[in-house]
C-alpha positions as CSV (number, residue, x, y, z in Angstrom):
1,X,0.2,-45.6,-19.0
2,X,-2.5,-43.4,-16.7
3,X,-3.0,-39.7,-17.6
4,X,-2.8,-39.3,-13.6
5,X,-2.0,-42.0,-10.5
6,X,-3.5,-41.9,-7.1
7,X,-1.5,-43.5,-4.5
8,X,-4.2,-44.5,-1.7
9,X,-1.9,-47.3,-0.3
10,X,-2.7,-47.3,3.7
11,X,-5.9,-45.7,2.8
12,X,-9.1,-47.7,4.3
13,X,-12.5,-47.2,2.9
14,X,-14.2,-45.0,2.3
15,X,-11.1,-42.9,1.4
16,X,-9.9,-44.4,-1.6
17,X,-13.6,-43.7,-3.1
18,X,-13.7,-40.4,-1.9
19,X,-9.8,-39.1,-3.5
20,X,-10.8,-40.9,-6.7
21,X,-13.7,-39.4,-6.9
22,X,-12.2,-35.9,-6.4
23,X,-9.5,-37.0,-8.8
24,X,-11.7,-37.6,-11.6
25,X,-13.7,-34.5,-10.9
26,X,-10.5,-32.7,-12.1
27,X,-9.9,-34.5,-15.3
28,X,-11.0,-34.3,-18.2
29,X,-12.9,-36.1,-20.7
30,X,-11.5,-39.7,-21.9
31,X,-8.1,-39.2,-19.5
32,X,-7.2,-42.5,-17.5
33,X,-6.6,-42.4,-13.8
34,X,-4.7,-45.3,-12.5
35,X,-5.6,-46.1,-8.8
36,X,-3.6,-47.5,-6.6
37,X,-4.7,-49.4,-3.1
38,X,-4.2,-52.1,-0.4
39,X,-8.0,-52.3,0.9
40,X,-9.2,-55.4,-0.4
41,X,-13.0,-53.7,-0.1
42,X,-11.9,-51.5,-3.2
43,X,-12.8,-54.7,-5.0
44,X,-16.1,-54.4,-4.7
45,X,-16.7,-50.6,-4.3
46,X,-14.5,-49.2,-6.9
47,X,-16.3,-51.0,-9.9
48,X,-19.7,-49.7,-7.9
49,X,-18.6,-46.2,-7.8
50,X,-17.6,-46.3,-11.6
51,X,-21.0,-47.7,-12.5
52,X,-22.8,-45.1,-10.8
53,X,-20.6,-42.1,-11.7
54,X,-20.7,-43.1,-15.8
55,X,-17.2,-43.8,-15.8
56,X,-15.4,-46.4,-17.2
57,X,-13.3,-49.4,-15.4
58,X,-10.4,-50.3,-18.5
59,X,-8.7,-52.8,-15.8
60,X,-8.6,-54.3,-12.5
61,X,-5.0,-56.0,-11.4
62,X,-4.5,-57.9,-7.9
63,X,-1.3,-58.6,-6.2
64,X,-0.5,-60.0,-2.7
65,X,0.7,-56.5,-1.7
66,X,-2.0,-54.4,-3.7
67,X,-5.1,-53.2,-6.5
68,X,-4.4,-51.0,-9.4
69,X,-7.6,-50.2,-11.2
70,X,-7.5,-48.2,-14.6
71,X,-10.5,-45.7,-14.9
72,X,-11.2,-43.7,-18.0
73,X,-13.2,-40.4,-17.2
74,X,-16.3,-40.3,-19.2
């Protein structure tokens, strides 16, 4: 289970990027934060922003209805 979860369900982008990044900004070092969305871009930019911030992507999960990603502050 995530130290923290981010409910950004309704939230198109560049919004989920945006609270996740603010999110993380307030962790600390090797917490999880599990995010949670319905924009199917978050496919592609999540794993981007999480490249280019250092962080790490544990998990990606897909359902009809939405995305939970898993990221572990560096």
């Amino acid at each position: 289970m995530a130290d923290v979860t981010l409910n950004a369900l309704g939230k198109k982008c560049p919004m989920p990027i945006l609270l996740t990044k603010k999110e993380l900004n307030k962790m600390s070092s090797g917490q999880t934060l599990e995010l949670i969305v319905d924009d199917k871009g978050a496919l592609k930019d999540i794993p981007a922003m999480v490249n280019t911030t250092g962080n790490e992507l544990v998990s990606t999960n897909e359902s009809d209805a939405e995305i939970r990603f898993v990221i572990k502050k560096a």
